[in-house]
N, C-alpha and C positions, 0 to 999 in steps of 0.2 A: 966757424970751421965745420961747427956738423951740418949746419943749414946746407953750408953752400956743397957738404958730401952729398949730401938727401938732393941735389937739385942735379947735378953730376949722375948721382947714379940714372936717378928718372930716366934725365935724358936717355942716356947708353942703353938703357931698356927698350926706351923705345925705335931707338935707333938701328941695335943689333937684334931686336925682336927676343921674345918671352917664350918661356914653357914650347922649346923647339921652333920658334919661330922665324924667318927669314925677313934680316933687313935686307935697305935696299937704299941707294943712293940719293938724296936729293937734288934739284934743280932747280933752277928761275927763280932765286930771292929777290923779294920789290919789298922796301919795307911799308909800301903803301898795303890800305884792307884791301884784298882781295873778294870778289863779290861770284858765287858761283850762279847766273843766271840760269840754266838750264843741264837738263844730264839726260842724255840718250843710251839706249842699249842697244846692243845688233848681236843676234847669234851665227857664230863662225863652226868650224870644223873644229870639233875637239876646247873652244873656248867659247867664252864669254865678252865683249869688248865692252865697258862703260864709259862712255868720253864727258866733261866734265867742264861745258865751256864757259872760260873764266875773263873776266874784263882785264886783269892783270894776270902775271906769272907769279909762282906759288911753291913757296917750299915747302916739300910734305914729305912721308915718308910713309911704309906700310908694312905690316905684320901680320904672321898667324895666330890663331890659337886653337889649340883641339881638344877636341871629347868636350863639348861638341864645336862641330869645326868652324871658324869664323875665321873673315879677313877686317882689318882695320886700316882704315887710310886718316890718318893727320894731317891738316893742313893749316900751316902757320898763317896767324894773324887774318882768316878767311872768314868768311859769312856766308848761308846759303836762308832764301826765303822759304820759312815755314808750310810746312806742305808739300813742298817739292817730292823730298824726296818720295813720297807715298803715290808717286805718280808712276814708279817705277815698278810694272806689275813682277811678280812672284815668277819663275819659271821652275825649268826642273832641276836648273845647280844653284840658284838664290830662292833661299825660302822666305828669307824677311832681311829687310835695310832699315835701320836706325840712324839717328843720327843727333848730336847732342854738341853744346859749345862748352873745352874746357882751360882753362886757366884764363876765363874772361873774354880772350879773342881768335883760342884755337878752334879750328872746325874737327870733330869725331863727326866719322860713317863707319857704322859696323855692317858686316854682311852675313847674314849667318847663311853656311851651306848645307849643302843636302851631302857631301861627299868630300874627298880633301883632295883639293890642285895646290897648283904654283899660280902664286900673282908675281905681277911682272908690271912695273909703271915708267913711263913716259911722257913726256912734255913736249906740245910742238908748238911755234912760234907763228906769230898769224901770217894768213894766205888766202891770196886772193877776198872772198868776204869769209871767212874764218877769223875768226879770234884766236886769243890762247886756249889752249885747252892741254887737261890734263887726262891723259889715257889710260886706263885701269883695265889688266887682261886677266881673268880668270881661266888658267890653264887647268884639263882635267888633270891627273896624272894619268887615267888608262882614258885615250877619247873616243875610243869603242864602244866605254862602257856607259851603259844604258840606268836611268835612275826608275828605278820601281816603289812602286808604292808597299810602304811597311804592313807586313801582315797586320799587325795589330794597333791603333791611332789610339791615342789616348784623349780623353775629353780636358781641356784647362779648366782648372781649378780654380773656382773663386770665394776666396774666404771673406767671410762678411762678418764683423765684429759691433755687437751692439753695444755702444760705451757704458762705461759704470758699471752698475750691478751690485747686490747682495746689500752689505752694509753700506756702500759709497750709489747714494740715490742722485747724486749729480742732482744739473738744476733741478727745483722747483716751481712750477708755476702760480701765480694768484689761485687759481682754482684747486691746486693741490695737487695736480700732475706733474710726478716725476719724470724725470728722462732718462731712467732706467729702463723705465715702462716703454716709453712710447718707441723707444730704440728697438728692443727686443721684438715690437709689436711689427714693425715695418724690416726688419733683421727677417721674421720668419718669412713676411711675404717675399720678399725681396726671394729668400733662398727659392720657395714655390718657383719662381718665374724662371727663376736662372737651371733650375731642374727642369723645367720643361722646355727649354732649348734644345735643341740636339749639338753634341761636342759639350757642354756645358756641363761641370757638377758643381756646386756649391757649400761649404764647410761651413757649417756657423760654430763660430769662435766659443759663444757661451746658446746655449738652450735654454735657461732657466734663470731665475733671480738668484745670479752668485755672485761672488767679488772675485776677480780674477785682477791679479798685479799684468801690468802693460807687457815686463817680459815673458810671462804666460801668455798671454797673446800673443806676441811674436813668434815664441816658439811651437807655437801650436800651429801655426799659420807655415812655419818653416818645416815642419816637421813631416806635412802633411803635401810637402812642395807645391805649395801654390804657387802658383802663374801671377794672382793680381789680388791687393788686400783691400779693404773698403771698411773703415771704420765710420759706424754711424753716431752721431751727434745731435745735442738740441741745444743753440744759442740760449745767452741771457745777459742782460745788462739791467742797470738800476732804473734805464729811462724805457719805460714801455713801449714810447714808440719806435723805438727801435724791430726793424724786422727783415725777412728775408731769408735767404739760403748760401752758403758761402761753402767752398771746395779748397783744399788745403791741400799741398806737398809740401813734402819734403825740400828745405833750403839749402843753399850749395855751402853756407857756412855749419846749419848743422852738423848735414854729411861729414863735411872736414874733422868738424870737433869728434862726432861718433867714431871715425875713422880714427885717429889718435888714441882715447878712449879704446878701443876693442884690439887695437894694438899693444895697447901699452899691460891690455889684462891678460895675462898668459892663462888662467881659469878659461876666458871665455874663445881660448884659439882653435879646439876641438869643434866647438857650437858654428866657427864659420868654418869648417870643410861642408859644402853645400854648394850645388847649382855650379856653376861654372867658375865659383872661387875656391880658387884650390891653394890653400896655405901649407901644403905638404912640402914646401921647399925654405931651406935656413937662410938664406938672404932677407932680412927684414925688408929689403929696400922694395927686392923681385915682391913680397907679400906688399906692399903698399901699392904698387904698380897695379897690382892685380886686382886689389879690391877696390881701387879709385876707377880702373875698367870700368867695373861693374857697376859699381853705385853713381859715375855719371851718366850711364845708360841706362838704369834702374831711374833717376830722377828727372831725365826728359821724358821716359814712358810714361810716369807719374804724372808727369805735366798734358800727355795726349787723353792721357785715361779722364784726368781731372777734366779738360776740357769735352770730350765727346759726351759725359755726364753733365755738365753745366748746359750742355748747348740743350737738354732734353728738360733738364729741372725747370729751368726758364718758362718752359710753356705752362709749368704747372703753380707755378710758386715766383715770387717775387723774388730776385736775385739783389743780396744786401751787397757782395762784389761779383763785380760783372767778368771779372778775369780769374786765375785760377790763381791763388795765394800760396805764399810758402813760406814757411817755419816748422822750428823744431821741435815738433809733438813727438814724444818717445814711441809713440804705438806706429807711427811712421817711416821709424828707424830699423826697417826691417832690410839689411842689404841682400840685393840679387831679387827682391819680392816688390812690383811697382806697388805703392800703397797713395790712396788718399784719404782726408778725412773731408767728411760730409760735417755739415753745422745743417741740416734739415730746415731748420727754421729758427726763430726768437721762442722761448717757452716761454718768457717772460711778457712778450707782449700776448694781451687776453686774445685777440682775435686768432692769431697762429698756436697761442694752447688749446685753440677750440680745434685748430685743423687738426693737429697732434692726435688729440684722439678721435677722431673721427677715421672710421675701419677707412669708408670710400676714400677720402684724404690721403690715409696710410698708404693702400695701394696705387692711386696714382702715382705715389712717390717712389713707390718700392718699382714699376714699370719705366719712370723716367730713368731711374739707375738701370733697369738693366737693358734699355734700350740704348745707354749710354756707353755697358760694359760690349752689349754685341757690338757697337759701328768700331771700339776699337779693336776686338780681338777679328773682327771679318780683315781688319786693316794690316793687322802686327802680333797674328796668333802662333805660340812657340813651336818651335820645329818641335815635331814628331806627333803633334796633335791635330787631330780630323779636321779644325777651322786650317789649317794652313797648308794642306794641299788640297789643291784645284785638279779634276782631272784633264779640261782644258776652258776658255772660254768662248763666248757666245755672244755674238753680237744682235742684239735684239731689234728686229725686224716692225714694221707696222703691221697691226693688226695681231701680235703676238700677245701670249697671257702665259703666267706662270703657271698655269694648268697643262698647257701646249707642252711648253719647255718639260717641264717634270713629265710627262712621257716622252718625249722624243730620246732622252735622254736615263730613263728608267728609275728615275729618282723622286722624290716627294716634295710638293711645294714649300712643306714644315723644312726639310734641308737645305733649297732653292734658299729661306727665307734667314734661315740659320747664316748659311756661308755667306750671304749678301748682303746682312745688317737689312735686310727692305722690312718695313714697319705698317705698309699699304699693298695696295694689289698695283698698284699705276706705276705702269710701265715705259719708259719712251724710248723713242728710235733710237738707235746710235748706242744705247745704252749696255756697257760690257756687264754679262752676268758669268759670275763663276761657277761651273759644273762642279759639286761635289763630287769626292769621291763616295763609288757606293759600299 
């Protein structure tokens, strides 16, 4: 009976929409998968149009939520290919689009906006060489008004957390190096790097040889609103040859269980009012809806962050999984904060406790991660922070150089390089760069 209330309510949440939100009808159920091959945008008079075209018809539905303002579109039993949507550049009423699969086969697209409209969704049936497609309109409310750049941007925050510490030395290697050690040691470079970004600050969780419990780390990390969390690690197993580098998120059964857990602890219901989960309302069912939002859109970011880091580690260090892994490490379970955890290397095998401490070593590794955290925050950096407006783009011409560009435009190659994730000077034609803001 309670189950099938808790499944009831969900629904009607998200049907009649959340914290002010407006449902909105559905259409075209096929109970075959719906496959969304491609999504185009066009700017109109006062809106936004997304068309969304689909090999079959699709039942969806779509909702607000505000402070800060987003729209969410559902689409039952649907699939879209990985990367897509990141294709969809940033303007001045979409600041960032997400998009994450939840109860197995449902498609989430979140939109976060710069300002609060009305959506409005339709479905047209195929024509002439058209397919289905499903229509998404981003209504301003005033379409007069003009979006400006916030006097003051804030830099995103990256907390960088070196495992273990104080009394708990984590592994040990044959030659006696701890992974207390070597964490801290690539934790400080790591932070250097991420400081010298522009948009970029960096938190380090612990400074010094201390012991710090996991929910000290999370709250530290939450307290300080980070953007994105990065715990660092060093593997071990009994068989030496064992080696490599492995990237960890957070799992959709963890999540669940944490999710239950941090409901069911009325202690710890103050600790989640943060970020855009807001438990200030007495429906437990309306809190579970809410904070399931977030932490499936909190553990596919996990999943972009884990991968744009694996894809840099790789050059550097052997890769023990070549894909991004996921289980339930407690220092992960940070809702509303993407978190991964790094395994650096094997301490156990001799050869990778040599890289460990080795300073050169260290900092190649500490550069692959933040070469990993810039390509994602150039991608999916939070509204209201200097990575995620563009003042406009620039299509780069032959014979251009980012020297050219950063004056023509009165801005610095260091910012050129910042907003663009670009790790080299080479440039190519065709190629969209985004104009920071100055």
């Amino acid at each position: 009976m309670g189950n099938n209330r808790r499944k009831f309510l969900k629904n009607l949440a998200c049907l009649t929409g959340i914290a002010g939100s407006a449902g909105f009808p559905t259409l075209g159920y096929t109970a075959t998968k719906t496959n969304v091959y491609d999504i185009r945008l066009s700017k109109k008079d006062g809106y936004v149009r997304l068309v969304f075209d689909l090999d079959e018809s699709v039942k969806h539905s779509i909702f607000s939520l505000h402070e800060p303002e987003r729209v969410v579109l559902d689409m039952k039993n649907a699939s879209m290919p990985r990367g897509l949507i990141d294709e969809i550049q940033a303007n001045s009423l979409i600041s960032g689009i997400r998009s994450g699969i939840r109860h197995g086969d449902d498609l989430r697209v979140v939109f976060d906006l710069q300002e609060k409209i009305t959506p409005r969704s339709f479905l047209l049936t195929p024509s002439g060489d058209a397919g289905h497609r499903l229509v998404l309109d981003l209504h301003r409310e005033n379409k007069h008004s003009q979006i400006k750049t916030p006097k003051k941007l804030r830099d995103v925050i990256v907390a960088i957390d070196a495992g273990h510490g104080g009394k708990d030395p984590g592994a040990t290697g044959r030659g006696g190096t701890h992974e207390k050690t070597v964490t801290l040691q690539i934790a400080k470079k790591l932070e250097k790097i991420v400081n010298n970004q522009p948009g970029m600050k960096a938190l380090l969780i612990r400074r010094d040889d201390r012991f710090m419990r996991l929910r000290e780390r999370i709250k530290k990390a939450r307290n300080s609103k980070a953007d994105m969390m990065i715990s660092l690690h060093a593997d071990s197993y009994p068989d030496p040859r064992a080696k490599g580098s492995s990237i960890y998120a957070l799992s959709v059964d963890g999540a669940t269980s944490e999710t239950a857990r941090l409901l069911a602890d009325n202690e710890n219901a103050s600790d989640m009012l943060f970020g855009d989960v807001s438990l200030s309302v007495d429906d437990e069912m309306v809190k579970e809806v809410l904070f399931d939002l977030s932490l499936t859109g909190t553990i596919e970011s996990s999943l972009d962050i884990g991968s744009d880091i694996l894809g840099h580690i790789r050059k550097v260090n052997r890769v023990h999984k070549k894909s991004v892994q996921q289980a339930g490490f407690a220092v992960l379970k940070a809702p509303n904060i993407p978190s991964v955890l790094l395994e650096t290397a094997f301490i156990s095998n001799p050869r990778e406790e040599k890289n460990l401490r080795s300073s050169a070593h260290q900092l190649k590794v500490a550069k692959a991660i933040g070469r990993g955290v810039s390509d994602y925050f150039s991608k999916k950096a939070p509204p209201g922070t200097w990575l995620s407006v563009t003042s406009e783009n620039y299509k780069v011409k032959t014979g251009d150089t980012l020297g050219g560009i950063a004056d023509r435009y009165n801005t610095s190659v260091k910012n050129l390089r910042a907003r663009n994730a670009l790790h080299t000077n080479s440039l190519s034609a065709g190629q969209l760069i985004k104009i920071p803001v100055s």
